[in-house]
C-alpha positions as CSV (number, residue, x, y, z in Angstrom):
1,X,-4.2,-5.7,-9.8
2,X,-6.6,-3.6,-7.4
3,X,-9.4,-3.8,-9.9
4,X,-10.7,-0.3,-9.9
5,X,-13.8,0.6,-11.0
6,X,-15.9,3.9,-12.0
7,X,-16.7,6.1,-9.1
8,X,-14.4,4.3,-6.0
9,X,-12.4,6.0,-3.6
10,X,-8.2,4.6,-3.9
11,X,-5.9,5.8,-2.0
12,X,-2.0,4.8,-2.3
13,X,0.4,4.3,0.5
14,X,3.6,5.6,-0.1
15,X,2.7,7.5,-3.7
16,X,6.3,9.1,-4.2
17,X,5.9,11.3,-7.9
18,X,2.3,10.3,-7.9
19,X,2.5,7.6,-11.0
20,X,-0.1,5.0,-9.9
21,X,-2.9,7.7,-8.1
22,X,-3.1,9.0,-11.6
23,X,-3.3,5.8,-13.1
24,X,-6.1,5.4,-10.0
25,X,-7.4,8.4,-10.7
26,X,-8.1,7.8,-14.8
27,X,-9.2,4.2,-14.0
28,X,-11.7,5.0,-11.1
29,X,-13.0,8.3,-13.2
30,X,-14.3,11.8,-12.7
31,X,-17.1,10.3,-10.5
32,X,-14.1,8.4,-8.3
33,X,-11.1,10.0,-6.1
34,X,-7.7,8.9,-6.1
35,X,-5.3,10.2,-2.9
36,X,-2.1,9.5,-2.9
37,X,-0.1,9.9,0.9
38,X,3.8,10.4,1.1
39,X,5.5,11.8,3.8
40,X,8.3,14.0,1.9
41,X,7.8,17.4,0.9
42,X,9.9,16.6,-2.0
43,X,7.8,13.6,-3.8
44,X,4.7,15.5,-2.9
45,X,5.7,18.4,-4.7
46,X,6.5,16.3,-8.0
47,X,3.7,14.7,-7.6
48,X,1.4,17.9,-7.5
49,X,3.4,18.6,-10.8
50,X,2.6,15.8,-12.8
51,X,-0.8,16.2,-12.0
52,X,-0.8,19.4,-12.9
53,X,1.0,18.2,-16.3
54,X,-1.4,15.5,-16.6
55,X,-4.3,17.5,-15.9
56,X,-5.8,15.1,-13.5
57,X,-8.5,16.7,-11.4
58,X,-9.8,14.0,-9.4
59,X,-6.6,13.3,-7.4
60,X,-5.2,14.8,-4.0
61,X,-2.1,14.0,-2.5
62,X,-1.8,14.1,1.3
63,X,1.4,14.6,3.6
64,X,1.7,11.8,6.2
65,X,2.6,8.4,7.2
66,X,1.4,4.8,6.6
67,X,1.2,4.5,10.4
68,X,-1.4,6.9,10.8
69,X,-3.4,8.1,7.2
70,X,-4.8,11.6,7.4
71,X,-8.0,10.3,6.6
72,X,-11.5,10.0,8.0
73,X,-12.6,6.1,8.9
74,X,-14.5,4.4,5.8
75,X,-13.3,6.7,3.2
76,X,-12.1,5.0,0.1
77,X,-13.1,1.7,-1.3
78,X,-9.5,0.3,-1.8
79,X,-6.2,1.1,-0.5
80,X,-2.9,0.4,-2.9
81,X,0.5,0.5,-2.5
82,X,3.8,-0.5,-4.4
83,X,6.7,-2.3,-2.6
84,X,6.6,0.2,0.7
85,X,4.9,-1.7,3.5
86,X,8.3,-3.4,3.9
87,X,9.7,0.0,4.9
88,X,7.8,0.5,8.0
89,X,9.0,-0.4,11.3
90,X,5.5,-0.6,12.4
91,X,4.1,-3.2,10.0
92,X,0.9,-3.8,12.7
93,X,0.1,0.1,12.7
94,X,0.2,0.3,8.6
95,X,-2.4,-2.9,8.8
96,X,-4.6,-1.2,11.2
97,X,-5.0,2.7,9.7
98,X,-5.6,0.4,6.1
99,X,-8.6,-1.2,7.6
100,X,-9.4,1.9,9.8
101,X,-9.8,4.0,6.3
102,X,-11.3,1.1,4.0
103,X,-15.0,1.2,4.1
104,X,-16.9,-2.4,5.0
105,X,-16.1,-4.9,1.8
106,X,-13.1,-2.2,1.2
107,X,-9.8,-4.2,-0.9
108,X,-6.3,-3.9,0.0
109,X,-4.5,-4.8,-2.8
110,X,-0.4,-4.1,-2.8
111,X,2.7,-5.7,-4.0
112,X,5.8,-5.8,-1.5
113,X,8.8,-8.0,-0.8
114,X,8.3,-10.8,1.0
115,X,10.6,-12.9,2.8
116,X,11.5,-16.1,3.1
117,X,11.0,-18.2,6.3
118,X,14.4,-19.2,6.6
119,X,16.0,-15.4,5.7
120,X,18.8,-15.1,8.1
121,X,19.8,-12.4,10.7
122,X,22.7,-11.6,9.1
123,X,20.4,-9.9,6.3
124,X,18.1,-8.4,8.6
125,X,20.5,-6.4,9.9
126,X,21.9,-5.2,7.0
127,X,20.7,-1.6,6.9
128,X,21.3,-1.6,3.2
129,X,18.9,-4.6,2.8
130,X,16.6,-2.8,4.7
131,X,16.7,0.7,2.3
132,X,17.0,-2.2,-0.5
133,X,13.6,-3.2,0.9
134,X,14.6,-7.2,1.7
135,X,15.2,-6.6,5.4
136,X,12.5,-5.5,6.8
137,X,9.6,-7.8,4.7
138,X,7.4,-10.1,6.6
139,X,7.2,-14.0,5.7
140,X,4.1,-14.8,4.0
141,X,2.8,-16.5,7.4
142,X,3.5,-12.9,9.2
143,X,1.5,-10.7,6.2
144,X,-1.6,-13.1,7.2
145,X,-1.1,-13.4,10.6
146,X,-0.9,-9.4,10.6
147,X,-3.9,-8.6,8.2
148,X,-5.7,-10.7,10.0
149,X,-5.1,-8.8,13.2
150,X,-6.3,-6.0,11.7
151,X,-9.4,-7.6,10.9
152,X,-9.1,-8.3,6.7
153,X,-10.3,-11.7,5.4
154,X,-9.6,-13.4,2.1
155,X,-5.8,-13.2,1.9
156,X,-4.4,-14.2,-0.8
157,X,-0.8,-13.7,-1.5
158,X,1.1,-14.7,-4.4
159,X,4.7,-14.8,-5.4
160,X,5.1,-13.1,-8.5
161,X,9.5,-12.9,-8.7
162,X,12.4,-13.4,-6.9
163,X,14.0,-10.0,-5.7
164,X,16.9,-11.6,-3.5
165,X,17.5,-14.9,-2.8
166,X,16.0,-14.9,0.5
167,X,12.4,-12.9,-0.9
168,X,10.1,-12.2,-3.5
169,X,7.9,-9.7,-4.8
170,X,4.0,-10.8,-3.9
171,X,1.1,-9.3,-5.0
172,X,-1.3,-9.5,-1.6
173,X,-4.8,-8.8,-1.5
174,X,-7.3,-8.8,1.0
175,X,-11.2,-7.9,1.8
176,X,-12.7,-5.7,5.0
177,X,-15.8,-7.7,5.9
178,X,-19.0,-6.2,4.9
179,X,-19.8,-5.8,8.7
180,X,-17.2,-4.7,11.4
Protein backbone atom coordinates (compact mmCIF):
# COMPACT_ATOMS: atom_id res chain seq x y z
CA UNK A 1 0.00 0.00 0.00
CA UNK A 2 2.73 2.65 1.03
CA UNK A 3 4.95 1.57 -1.80
CA UNK A 4 8.33 1.31 -0.07
CA UNK A 5 11.26 1.47 -1.72
CA UNK A 6 15.25 0.69 -1.11
CA UNK A 7 16.83 3.16 1.22
CA UNK A 8 13.50 5.29 2.63
CA UNK A 9 12.90 6.36 5.98
CA UNK A 10 9.00 4.64 7.28
CA UNK A 11 7.90 5.14 10.29
CA UNK A 12 4.54 3.56 11.78
CA UNK A 13 2.04 5.14 13.96
CA UNK A 14 0.81 3.09 16.52
CA UNK A 15 3.23 -0.25 15.74
CA UNK A 16 1.85 -2.40 18.72
CA UNK A 17 4.26 -5.99 18.42
CA UNK A 18 6.08 -4.35 15.63
CA UNK A 19 4.58 -6.66 12.50
CA UNK A 20 4.47 -4.01 9.76
CA UNK A 21 8.06 -1.90 10.74
CA UNK A 22 9.62 -5.19 10.01
CA UNK A 23 7.82 -5.78 7.00
CA UNK A 24 8.97 -1.74 6.45
CA UNK A 25 12.06 -2.58 7.45
CA UNK A 26 12.79 -5.74 4.90
CA UNK A 27 10.95 -3.82 2.15
CA UNK A 28 12.86 -0.35 2.44
CA UNK A 29 16.37 -2.47 3.09
CA UNK A 30 19.65 -2.27 4.98
CA UNK A 31 20.29 1.16 3.23
CA UNK A 32 16.44 2.30 4.65
CA UNK A 33 15.09 2.74 8.46
CA UNK A 34 11.93 1.55 9.59
CA UNK A 35 10.69 3.21 13.31
CA UNK A 36 7.87 2.06 14.69
CA UNK A 37 6.15 4.51 17.72
CA UNK A 38 3.77 3.05 20.46
CA UNK A 39 3.10 4.40 23.52
CA UNK A 40 2.91 1.11 25.95
CA UNK A 41 5.83 -0.26 27.54
CA UNK A 42 4.13 -3.57 26.93
CA UNK A 43 3.92 -3.66 22.87
CA UNK A 44 7.24 -2.05 22.80
CA UNK A 45 8.82 -4.66 24.64
CA UNK A 46 7.33 -7.49 22.17
CA UNK A 47 8.17 -5.59 19.62
CA UNK A 48 11.93 -5.28 20.49
CA UNK A 49 11.48 -9.22 20.74
CA UNK A 50 10.47 -9.98 17.47
CA UNK A 51 13.01 -8.06 16.19
CA UNK A 52 15.41 -9.48 17.99
CA UNK A 53 13.82 -12.99 16.77
CA UNK A 54 13.66 -11.74 13.29
CA UNK A 55 16.99 -10.34 13.31
CA UNK A 56 16.06 -7.07 11.85
CA UNK A 57 18.72 -4.52 12.23
CA UNK A 58 17.45 -1.59 10.49
CA UNK A 59 14.37 -0.97 12.74
CA UNK A 60 13.90 1.17 16.05
CA UNK A 61 10.98 1.40 17.97
CA UNK A 62 10.24 4.63 19.86
CA UNK A 63 7.98 5.32 23.00
CA UNK A 64 5.42 8.08 22.38
CA UNK A 65 2.26 9.32 20.95
CA UNK A 66 0.73 10.09 17.53
CA UNK A 67 0.04 13.60 18.92
CA UNK A 68 3.47 14.49 19.19
CA UNK A 69 6.28 11.80 17.33
CA UNK A 70 9.65 11.83 19.05
CA UNK A 71 11.17 12.66 15.92
CA UNK A 72 13.20 15.36 14.25
CA UNK A 73 11.16 17.53 11.29
CA UNK A 74 11.79 15.84 7.66
CA UNK A 75 12.93 12.61 8.86
CA UNK A 76 11.40 9.69 7.05
CA UNK A 77 10.04 9.51 3.61
CA UNK A 78 6.63 7.92 4.54
CA UNK A 79 4.64 7.60 7.50
CA UNK A 80 2.19 4.33 7.90
CA UNK A 81 -0.17 3.21 10.16
CA UNK A 82 -2.92 0.51 10.54
CA UNK A 83 -6.53 1.27 11.73
CA UNK A 84 -5.17 3.70 14.83
CA UNK A 85 -5.74 7.29 13.77
CA UNK A 86 -9.41 6.61 14.78
CA UNK A 87 -8.20 6.28 18.31
CA UNK A 88 -6.98 9.65 18.90
CA UNK A 89 -8.96 12.28 20.36
CA UNK A 90 -6.82 14.66 18.72
CA UNK A 91 -7.25 13.74 15.02
CA UNK A 92 -5.81 17.52 13.91
CA UNK A 93 -2.57 17.06 16.18
CA UNK A 94 -1.79 13.30 14.61
CA UNK A 95 -2.27 15.25 10.97
CA UNK A 96 0.13 17.85 11.89
CA UNK A 97 3.30 15.83 13.74
CA UNK A 98 2.72 13.41 10.25
CA UNK A 99 3.50 16.25 7.99
CA UNK A 100 5.89 17.92 10.70
CA UNK A 101 8.16 14.52 10.35
CA UNK A 102 7.53 13.63 6.52
CA UNK A 103 10.23 15.23 4.42
CA UNK A 104 8.97 17.61 1.30
CA UNK A 105 7.14 15.00 -1.38
CA UNK A 106 6.98 12.59 1.99
CA UNK A 107 3.60 9.80 1.63
CA UNK A 108 1.15 9.23 4.23
CA UNK A 109 -0.32 6.10 3.44
CA UNK A 110 -2.64 4.33 6.32
CA UNK A 111 -5.81 2.34 6.46
CA UNK A 112 -8.44 3.40 9.29
CA UNK A 113 -12.23 3.29 9.82
CA UNK A 114 -14.08 5.63 8.36
CA UNK A 115 -17.40 6.76 8.98
CA UNK A 116 -20.30 7.34 7.41
CA UNK A 117 -21.88 10.88 7.12
CA UNK A 118 -24.99 9.96 8.49
CA UNK A 119 -23.37 7.70 11.68
CA UNK A 120 -25.54 8.61 14.59
CA UNK A 121 -24.82 9.92 18.11
CA UNK A 122 -26.02 7.20 19.66
CA UNK A 123 -22.83 5.28 18.25
CA UNK A 124 -20.50 7.94 18.93
CA UNK A 125 -21.04 7.70 22.35
CA UNK A 126 -20.73 4.27 22.75
CA UNK A 127 -17.35 3.88 24.45
CA UNK A 128 -17.28 0.35 23.24
CA UNK A 129 -17.56 1.65 19.58
CA UNK A 130 -14.93 3.87 20.29
CA UNK A 131 -12.25 0.92 21.68
CA UNK A 132 -14.02 -1.11 18.74
CA UNK A 133 -12.54 1.78 16.62
CA UNK A 134 -16.18 2.95 14.81
CA UNK A 135 -16.69 5.89 17.22
CA UNK A 136 -14.31 7.96 16.95
CA UNK A 137 -13.48 7.81 12.77
CA UNK A 138 -13.81 10.83 10.74
CA UNK A 139 -16.20 10.94 7.53
CA UNK A 140 -14.32 10.82 4.48
CA UNK A 141 -15.09 14.73 4.03
CA UNK A 142 -13.37 15.34 7.66
CA UNK A 143 -10.00 13.01 6.70
CA UNK A 144 -9.63 15.65 3.69
CA UNK A 145 -10.76 18.55 5.25
CA UNK A 146 -8.06 17.55 8.13
CA UNK A 147 -5.03 16.51 5.93
CA UNK A 148 -5.54 19.27 4.20
CA UNK A 149 -5.06 21.52 7.21
CA UNK A 150 -2.14 20.00 7.81
CA UNK A 151 -0.90 20.92 4.60
CA UNK A 152 -0.97 17.23 2.46
CA UNK A 153 -2.26 17.30 -1.16
CA UNK A 154 -3.31 14.44 -3.33
CA UNK A 155 -5.85 12.68 -1.09
CA UNK A 156 -7.20 9.94 -2.12
CA UNK A 157 -9.27 7.70 -0.01
CA UNK A 158 -10.85 4.60 -0.79
CA UNK A 159 -13.28 2.24 0.80
CA UNK A 160 -11.89 -0.99 0.82
CA UNK A 161 -14.86 -2.98 3.40
CA UNK A 162 -17.53 -2.43 5.52
CA UNK A 163 -16.51 -2.77 9.40
CA UNK A 164 -19.98 -1.65 10.81
CA UNK A 165 -22.79 -0.52 9.23
CA UNK A 166 -22.28 2.99 9.75
CA UNK A 167 -18.10 2.77 8.50
CA UNK A 168 -15.57 1.19 6.54
CA UNK A 169 -12.09 0.41 6.35
CA UNK A 170 -10.29 3.02 3.79
CA UNK A 171 -7.01 2.96 2.62
CA UNK A 172 -5.95 6.90 2.60
CA UNK A 173 -2.99 8.27 1.03
CA UNK A 174 -1.67 11.50 0.71
CA UNK A 175 1.61 13.63 -0.57
CA UNK A 176 3.71 16.58 1.42
CA UNK A 177 4.35 19.06 -1.41
CA UNK A 178 7.84 19.19 -2.60
CA UNK A 179 8.05 22.78 -1.16
CA UNK A 180 6.56 23.86 2.31
Amino acid sequence: MAELKQGERVLDLGSGGGIDVLLSARRVGPSGKAYGLDMTDEMLDLARRNQAEAGVENAEFLQGTIEDVPLPDDAVDVVISNCVINLSGDKPSVFREAARVLRPGGRFAVTDVVADVDMDDDTRRDLRQWTGCIAGALTEDEFRRELAGAGFTDIEIRETHRVHEQAGSAIVRATMPESR
